[in-house]
C-alpha positions as CSV (number, residue, x, y, z in Angstrom):
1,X,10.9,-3.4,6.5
2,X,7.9,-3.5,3.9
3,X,6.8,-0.4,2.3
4,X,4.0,1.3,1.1
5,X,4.6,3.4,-2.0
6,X,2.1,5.6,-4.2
7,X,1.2,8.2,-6.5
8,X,-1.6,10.9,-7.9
9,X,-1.5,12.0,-11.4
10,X,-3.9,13.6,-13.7
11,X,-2.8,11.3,-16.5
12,X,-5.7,9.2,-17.7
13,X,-3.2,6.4,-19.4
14,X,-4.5,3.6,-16.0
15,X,-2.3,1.7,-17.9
16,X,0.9,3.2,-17.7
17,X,-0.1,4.1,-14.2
18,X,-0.2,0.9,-13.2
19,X,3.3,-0.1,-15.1
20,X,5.2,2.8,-12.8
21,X,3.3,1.3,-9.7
22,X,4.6,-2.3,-10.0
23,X,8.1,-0.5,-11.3
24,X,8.3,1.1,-7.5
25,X,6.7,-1.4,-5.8
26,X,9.4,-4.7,-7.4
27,X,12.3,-2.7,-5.9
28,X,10.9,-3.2,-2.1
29,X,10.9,-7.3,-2.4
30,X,13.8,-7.6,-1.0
31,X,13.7,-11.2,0.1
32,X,11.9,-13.8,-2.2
33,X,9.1,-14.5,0.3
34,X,7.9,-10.9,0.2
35,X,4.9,-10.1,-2.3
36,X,3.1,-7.0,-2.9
37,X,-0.5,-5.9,-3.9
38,X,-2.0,-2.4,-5.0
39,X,-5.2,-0.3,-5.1
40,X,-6.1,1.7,-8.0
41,X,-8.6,4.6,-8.5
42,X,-8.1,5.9,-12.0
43,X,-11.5,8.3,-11.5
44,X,-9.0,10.2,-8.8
45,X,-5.9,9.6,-10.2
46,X,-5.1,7.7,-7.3
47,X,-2.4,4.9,-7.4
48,X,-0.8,2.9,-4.2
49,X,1.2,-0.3,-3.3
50,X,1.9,-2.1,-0.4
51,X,4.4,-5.0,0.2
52,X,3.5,-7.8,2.4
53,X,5.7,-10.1,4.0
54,X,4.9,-13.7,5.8
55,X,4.6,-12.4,9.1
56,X,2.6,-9.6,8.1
57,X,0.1,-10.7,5.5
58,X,-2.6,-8.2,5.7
59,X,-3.8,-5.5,3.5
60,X,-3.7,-1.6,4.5
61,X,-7.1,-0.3,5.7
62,X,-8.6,2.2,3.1
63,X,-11.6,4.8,3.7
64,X,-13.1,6.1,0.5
65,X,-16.0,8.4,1.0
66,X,-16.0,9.6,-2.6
67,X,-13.8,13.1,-1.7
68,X,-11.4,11.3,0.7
69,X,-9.0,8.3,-0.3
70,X,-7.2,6.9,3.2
71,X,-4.4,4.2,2.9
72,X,-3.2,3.4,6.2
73,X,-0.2,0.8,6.7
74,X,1.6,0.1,9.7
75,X,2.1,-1.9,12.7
76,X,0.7,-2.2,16.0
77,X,3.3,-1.6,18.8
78,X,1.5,-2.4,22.3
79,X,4.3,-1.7,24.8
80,X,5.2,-5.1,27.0
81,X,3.5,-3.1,30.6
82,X,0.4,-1.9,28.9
83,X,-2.5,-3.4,30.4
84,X,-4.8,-5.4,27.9
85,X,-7.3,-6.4,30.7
């Protein structure tokens, strides 16, 4: 299953941030079709990953309203007797 990986730091080296973002993030590919893509804030420290497979594709939602940073990842689940009328 992809992931979704992240950090927050007070270091101000974006940099080396980013290095130990792709670091976490190449250990999730675990097939060759897989691929991965990141958001950075260095203003708020804020550092996050995502891995993507075929099937999936699509990028995390994310809410920034200048206090607040929201990454949200995941799947829809719709059970099979909901009603979508």
């Amino acid at each position: 299953m992809p992931g979704l990986a992240g950090f927050v730091t007070k270091n101000p080296d974006r940099d080396a941030a980013e290095r130990l973002l792709a670091k976490m993030m190449r250990v999730q590919l675990h097939q060759p079709s897989w691929s991965w893509s990141s958001l950075s804030i260095p203003e708020q420290g804020i550092y996050v990953g995502w891995v993507t497979t075929p099937s999936t594709g699509a990028n995390p939602l994310t809410v920034q309203t200048g206090q607040v940073t929201l990454v949200f990842c995941g799947e829809n689940f719709v059970p099979a007797t909901a009603d979508h009328s």
